[in-house]
C-alpha positions as CSV (number, residue, x, y, z in Angstrom):
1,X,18.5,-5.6,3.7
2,X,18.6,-2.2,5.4
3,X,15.7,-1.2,7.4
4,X,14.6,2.1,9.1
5,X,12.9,1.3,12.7
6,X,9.8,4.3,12.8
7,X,7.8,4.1,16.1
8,X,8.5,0.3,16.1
9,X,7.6,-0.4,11.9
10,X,10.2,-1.5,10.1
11,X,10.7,-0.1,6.9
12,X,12.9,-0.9,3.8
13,X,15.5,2.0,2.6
14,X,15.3,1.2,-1.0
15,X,14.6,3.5,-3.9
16,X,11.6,3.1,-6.0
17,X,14.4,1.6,-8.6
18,X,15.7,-0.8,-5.8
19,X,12.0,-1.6,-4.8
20,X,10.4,-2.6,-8.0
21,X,13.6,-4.3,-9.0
22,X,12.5,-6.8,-5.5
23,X,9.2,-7.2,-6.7
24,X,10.2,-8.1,-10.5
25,X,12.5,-11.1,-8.2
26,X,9.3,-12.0,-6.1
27,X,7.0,-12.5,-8.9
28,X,9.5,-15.3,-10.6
29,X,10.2,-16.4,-6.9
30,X,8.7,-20.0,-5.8
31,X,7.6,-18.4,-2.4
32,X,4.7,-15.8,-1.6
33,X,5.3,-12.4,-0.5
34,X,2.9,-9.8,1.2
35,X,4.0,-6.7,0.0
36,X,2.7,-3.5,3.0
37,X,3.2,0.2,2.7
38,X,3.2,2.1,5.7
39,X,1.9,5.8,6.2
40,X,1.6,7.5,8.9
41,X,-2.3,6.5,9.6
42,X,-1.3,2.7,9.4
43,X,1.7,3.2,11.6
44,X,-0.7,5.2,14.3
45,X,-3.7,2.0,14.0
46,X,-0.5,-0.4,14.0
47,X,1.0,1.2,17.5
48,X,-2.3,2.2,19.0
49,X,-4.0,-0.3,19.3
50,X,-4.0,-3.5,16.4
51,X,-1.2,-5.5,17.5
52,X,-2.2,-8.0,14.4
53,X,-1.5,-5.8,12.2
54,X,1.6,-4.2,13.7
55,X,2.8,-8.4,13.6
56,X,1.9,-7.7,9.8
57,X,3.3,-4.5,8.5
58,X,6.8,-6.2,11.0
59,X,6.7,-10.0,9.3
60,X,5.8,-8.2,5.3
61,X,8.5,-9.7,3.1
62,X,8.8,-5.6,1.8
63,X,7.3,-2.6,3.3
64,X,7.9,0.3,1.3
65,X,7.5,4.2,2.4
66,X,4.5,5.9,1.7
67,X,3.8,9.0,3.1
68,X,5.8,12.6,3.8
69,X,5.2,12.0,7.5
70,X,7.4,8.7,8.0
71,X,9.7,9.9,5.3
72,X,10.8,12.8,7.5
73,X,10.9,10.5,10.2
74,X,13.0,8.5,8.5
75,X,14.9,11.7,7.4
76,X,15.6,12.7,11.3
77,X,17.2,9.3,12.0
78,X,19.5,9.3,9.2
79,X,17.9,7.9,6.4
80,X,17.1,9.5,3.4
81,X,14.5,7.1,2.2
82,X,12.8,8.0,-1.2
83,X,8.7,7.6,-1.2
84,X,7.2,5.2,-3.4
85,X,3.4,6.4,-3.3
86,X,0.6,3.0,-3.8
87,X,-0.8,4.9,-6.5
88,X,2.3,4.9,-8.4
89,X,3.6,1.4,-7.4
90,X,-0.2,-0.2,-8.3
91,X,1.1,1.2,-11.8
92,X,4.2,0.3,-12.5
93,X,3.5,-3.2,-11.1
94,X,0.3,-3.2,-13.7
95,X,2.6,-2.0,-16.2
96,X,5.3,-5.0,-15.8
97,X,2.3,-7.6,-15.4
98,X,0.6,-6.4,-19.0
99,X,4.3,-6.6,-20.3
100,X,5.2,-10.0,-18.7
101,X,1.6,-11.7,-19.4
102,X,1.2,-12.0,-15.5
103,X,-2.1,-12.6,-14.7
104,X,-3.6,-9.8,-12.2
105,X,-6.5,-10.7,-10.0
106,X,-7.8,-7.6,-8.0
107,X,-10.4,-7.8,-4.5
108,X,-12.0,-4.1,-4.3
109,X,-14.5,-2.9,-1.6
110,X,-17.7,-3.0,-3.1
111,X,-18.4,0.3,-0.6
112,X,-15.7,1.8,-2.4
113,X,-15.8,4.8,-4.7
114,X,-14.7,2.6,-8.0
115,X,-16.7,-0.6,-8.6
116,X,-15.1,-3.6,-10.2
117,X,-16.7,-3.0,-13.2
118,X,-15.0,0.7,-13.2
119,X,-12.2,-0.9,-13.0
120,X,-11.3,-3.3,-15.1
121,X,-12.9,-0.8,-18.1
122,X,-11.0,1.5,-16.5
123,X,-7.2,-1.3,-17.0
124,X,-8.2,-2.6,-20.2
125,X,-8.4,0.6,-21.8
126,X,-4.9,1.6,-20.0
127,X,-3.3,-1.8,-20.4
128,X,-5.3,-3.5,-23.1
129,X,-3.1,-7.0,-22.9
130,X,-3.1,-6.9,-19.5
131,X,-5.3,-10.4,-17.7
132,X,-7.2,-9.5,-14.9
133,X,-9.9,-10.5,-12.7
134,X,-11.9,-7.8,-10.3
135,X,-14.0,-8.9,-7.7
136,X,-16.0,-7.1,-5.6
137,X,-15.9,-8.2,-1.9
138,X,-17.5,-7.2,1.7
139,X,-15.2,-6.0,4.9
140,X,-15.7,-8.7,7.5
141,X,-17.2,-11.3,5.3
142,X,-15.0,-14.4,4.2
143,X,-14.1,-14.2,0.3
144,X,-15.1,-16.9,-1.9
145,X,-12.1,-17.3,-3.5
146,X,-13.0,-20.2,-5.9
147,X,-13.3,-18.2,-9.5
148,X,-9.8,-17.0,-8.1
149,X,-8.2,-19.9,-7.9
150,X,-9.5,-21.4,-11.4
151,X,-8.1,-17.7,-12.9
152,X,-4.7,-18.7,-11.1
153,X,-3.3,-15.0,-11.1
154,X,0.4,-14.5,-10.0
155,X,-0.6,-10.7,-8.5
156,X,-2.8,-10.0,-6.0
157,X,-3.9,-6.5,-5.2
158,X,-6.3,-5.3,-2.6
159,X,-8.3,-2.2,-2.3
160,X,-10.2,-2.9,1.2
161,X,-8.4,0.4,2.6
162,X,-5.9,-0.6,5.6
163,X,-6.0,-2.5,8.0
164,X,-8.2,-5.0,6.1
165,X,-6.6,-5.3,3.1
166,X,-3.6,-6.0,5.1
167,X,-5.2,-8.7,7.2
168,X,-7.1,-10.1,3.9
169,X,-3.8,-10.9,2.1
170,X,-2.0,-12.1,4.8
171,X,-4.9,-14.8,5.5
172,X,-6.2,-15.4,2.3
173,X,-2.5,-15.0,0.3
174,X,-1.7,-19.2,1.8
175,X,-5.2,-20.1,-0.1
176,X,-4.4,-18.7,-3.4
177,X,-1.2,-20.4,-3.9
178,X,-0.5,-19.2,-7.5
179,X,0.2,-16.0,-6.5
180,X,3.2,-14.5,-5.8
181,X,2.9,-10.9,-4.2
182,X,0.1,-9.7,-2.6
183,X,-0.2,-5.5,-2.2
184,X,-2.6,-3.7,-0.1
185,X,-3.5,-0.5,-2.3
186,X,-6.3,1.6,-0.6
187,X,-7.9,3.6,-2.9
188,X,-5.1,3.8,-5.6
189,X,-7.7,2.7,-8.6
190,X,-10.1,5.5,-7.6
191,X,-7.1,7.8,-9.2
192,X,-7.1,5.4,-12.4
193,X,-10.3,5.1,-12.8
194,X,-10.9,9.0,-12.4
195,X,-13.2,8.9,-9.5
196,X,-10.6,10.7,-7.7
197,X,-7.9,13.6,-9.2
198,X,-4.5,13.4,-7.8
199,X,-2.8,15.7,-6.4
200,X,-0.7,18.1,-8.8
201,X,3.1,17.1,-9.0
202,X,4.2,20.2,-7.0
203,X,2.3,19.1,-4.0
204,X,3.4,15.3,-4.2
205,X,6.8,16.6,-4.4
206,X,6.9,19.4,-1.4
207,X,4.6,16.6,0.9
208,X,1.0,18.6,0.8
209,X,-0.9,16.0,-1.1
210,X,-2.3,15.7,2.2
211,X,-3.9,19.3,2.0
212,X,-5.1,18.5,-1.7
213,X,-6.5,15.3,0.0
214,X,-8.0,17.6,2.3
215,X,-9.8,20.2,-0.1
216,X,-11.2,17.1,-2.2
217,X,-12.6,14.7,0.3
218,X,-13.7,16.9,3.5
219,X,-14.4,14.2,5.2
220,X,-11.2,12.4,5.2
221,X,-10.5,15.4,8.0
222,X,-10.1,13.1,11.1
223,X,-7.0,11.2,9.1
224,X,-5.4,13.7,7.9
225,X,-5.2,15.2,11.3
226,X,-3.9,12.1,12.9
227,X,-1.3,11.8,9.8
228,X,-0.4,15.8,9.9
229,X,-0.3,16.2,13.7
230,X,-0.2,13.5,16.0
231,X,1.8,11.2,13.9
232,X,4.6,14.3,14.1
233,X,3.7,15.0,17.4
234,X,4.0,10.9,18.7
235,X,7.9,11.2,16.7
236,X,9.2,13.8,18.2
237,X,8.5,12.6,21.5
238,X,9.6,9.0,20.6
239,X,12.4,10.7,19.2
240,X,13.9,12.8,21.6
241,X,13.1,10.2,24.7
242,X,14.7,7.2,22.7
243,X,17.3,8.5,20.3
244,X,18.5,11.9,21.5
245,X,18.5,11.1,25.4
246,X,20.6,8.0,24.2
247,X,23.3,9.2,22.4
């Protein structure tokens, strides 16, 4: 399995083909499998100062590239990995679940700009023989994961916003042994359930979803500067001190 090495995260090369042809394998697989996708916020929280999750993202049976940042970062070491945003994964994974009669049992933020209710009106109108469960949790506060276990879903997702959702699935995914993969997806169902408007095509495609990011939620300011300039900045100098100087 090839892997790109970005500021210490290891992430998988594949295409979105490649990668959702993995997760259609883990879903009929007998073992679990924490699915992560790494931006360039997650990788800065993961090398700054959470070593937990930095052991997450690193021991994640699939991390897939999300983000412009890391993907020129993989770009600049060789690798032309293809992105494979949340928001789209989150639905082509609900799309193969509705198909496949895979149960699909969701844990959102109850902070959050969707509610649960938003959003399973929001899947059953989009993917009307699609099973799901939504629950709303707390950050910080153990789950009660008992109506979970009696709904017995096979796919887990989890819209906590990282690094908790990370840290949820990777301790809860061992108690919830019907399930197969378990995906962090931030805010992915605010975009499906219309709280939030993506970003036109152009911008996904050029790498300024970021500024549309910017323009819609103000306050999301401080992120976007850590993904837009010190993540670059923190690469370049990893770069030219470890790869560069080496060669």
């Amino acid at each position: 399995m090839s892997l790109v090495n970005i500021l210490g995260i290891n992430i998988n090369t594949f295409t979105k083909k490649q990668a959702l042809a993995k997760i259609q394998e883990f879903v009929v697989d007998e073992r679990q499998h924490q699915i992560v996708t790494p931006n360039a916020e997650i990788i800065l929280e993961a090398i700054g100062r959470d070593e937990e999750l930095f052991y997450i993202l690193n021991k994640a049976d699939l991390a897939v590239l999300d983000g412009s940042g890391p993907q020129f970062a993989a770009l600049a070491m060789g690798y032309p990995v293809e992105r494979y945003p949340g928001a789209d994964m989150v639905k082509d994974i609900l799309e193969l679940a509705a198909v496949e009669s895979r149960r699909v049992v969701i844990f959102n933020w109850q902070g959050g700009l969707s509610s649960a209710g938003d959003i399973k009106i929001s899947l059953q109108k989009k993917f009307p023989k699609l099973e799901i469960m939504v629950e709303d949790v707390d950050r910080g506060i153990p789950a009660n994961l008992t109506k979970a276990k009696q709904f017995s879903p096979e796919i887990m997702f989890c819209a906590l916003g990282a690094p908790y959702q990370e840290k949820f699935i990777f301790h809860n995914l061992p108690n919830l042994p019907s399930v197969k993969i378990g995906l962090g997806v931030g805010g992915a169902f605010d975009f499906l359930t219309g709280r939030i408007k993506r970003a036109p095509k152009i911008l996904r495609a050029i790498g300024l979803e970021w500024l549309w990011r910017l323009i819609k939620q103000p306050k999301r300011w401080k992120r976007i500067y850590n993904a837009v300039i010190i993540f670059p900045v923190k690469f370049l100098i990893y770069y030219f001190k470890n790869i560069i100087f080496f060669k």
